[in-house]
C-alpha positions, -999 to +999 in steps of 0.1 A: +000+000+000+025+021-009+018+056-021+014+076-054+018+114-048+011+117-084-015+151-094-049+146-092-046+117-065-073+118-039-079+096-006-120+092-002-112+086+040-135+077+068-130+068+103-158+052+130-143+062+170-154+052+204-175+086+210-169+119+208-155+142+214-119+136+213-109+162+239-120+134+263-102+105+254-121+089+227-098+071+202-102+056+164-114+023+161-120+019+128-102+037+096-114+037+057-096+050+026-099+041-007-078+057-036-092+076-066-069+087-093-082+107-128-118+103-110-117+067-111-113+044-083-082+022-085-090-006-069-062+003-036-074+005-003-065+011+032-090-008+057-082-019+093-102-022+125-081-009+156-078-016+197-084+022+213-079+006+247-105+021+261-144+011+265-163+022+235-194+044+243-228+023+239-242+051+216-210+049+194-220+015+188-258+015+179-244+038+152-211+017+138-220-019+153-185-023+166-184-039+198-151-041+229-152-078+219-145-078+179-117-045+183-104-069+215-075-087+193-068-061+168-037-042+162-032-007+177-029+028+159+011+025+163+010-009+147-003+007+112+008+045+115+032+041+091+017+025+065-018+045+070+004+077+069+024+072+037-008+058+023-025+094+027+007+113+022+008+137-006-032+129-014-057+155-012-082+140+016-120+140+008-137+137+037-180+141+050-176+167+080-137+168+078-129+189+116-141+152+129-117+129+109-087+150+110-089+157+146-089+124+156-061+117+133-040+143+148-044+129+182-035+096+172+002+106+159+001+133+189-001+108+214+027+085+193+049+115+203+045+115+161+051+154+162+059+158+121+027+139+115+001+151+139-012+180+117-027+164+084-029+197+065+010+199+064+011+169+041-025+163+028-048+189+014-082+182+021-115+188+007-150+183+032-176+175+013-199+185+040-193+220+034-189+216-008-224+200+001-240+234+021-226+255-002-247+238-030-279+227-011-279+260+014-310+253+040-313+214+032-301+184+050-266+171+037-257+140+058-243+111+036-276+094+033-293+128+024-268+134-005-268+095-017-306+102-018-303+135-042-276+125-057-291+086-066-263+070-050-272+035-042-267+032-002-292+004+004-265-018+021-258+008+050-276-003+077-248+009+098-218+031+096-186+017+085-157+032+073-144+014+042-181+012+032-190+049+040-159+058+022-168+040-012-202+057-007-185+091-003-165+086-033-196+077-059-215+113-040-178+130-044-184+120-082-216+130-088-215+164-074-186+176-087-203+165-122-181+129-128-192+091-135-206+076-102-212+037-089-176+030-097-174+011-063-190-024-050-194-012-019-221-033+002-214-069-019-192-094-002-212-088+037-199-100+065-166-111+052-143-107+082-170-127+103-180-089+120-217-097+110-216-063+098-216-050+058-182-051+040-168-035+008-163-057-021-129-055-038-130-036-076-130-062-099-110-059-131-108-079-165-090-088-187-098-071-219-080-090-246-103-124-231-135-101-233-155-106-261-180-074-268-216-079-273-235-041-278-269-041-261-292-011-274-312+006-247-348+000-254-376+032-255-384+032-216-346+028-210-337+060-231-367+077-216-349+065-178-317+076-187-328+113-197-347+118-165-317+109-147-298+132-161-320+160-158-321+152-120-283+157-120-282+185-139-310+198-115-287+191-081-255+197-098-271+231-116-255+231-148-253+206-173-237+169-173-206+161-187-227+135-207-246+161-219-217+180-229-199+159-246-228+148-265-235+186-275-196+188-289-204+157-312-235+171-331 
């Protein structure tokens, strides 16, 4: 999990804690990133479940679902600091209500005695889509679910929070409001793979192109009629055109 501080490479991140705030002790238990480069996801991730060594607040977990006894064997933040940090390193974070992520993330070098890495902004920029969101959509409600709702962002498999799955999520609403291709994630297939009871991301599946053969599919009547109402829902949220319709108006 190396890193590629290459331009235009972005880290989609989530975390899930054991409360809040952090100014009394609560620590990350859970961190999500998935990597998106060119506006398409790549396929790398960083994913790991953490011991905070400390109880876990019972209203943390009716919203995340993570219990003392599943974090109970995993590794601790110093275990993976190095390979979460030159994950993120150089990326521009995107992140739902950022102030939350990133001060918990600070906290966790800062109490490493990790001075040169406990304030993200000197290596990452970041980029809350929280506040993109309230700048877009002044006066309405823009949690996660409310923007996978405008946005038609399939978040049917979120029963509860989870980073690596909230983080695919955030990436296909990233997408579609800043005008790009969205459902380039799996997130939600593959549940309960690490025996958590709990949904998991599926890995991005890629194929082989030269053992693909093509077979074109025309979209039927209703179809067409489907696909144009989507897109003047998008370009309603979005306010301005697609880039579908765009590109279509440069080929005519």
């Amino acid at each position: 999990m190396t890193s590629d501080n290459s331009v235009n490479r972005y880290v989609v991140l989530d975390t899930e804690t054991t409360g809040m705030p952090v100014t009394e002790g609560h620590r990350i238990i859970e961190i999500g990133c998935v990597e998106v480069l060119g506006r398409r996801l790549t396929g790398r991730h960083f994913h790991v479940y953490l011991n905070p060594d400390r109880e876990i607040d019972e209203g943390a977990i009716a919203v995340h679902g993570i219990t003392n006894e599943f974090v109970a064997d995993k590794p601790r933040f110093r275990d993976v600091a190095d390979e979460f940090y030159e994950f993120i390193k150089g990326a521009q974070l995107i992140i739902h209500n950022a102030a939350f992520d990133i001060g918990f993330i600070n906290n966790e070098f800062a109490l490493l005695g990790q001075s040169e890495r406990a304030e993200v902004y000197d290596y990452c920029t970041v980029l809350d889509t929280l506040m993109l969101a309230r700048e877009r959509h002044p006066g309405q409600r823009n949690s996660l679910d409310a923007l996978c709702k405008r946005y038609g962002v399939d978040n049917s498999n979120r029963e509860l929070h989870g980073a690596l799955l909230d983080a695919e999520i955030l990436a296909d609403v990233y997408l579609a409001m800043t005008g790009g291709q969205t459902h380039l994630s799996l997130a939600g297939e593959g549940a309960d793979a690490d025996g958590s009871g709990r949904p998991q991301a599926a890995p991005i599946r890629r194929l082989d192109a030269s053992r693909v053969r093509t077979r074109v599919i025309r979209a039927n009547e209703q179809e067409l009629a489907a696909h144009q109402a989507r897109l003047a829902a998008i370009e309603k949220a979005a306010g301005g055109p697609t880039l579908w319709a765009q590109l279509e108006a440069k080929t005519e």
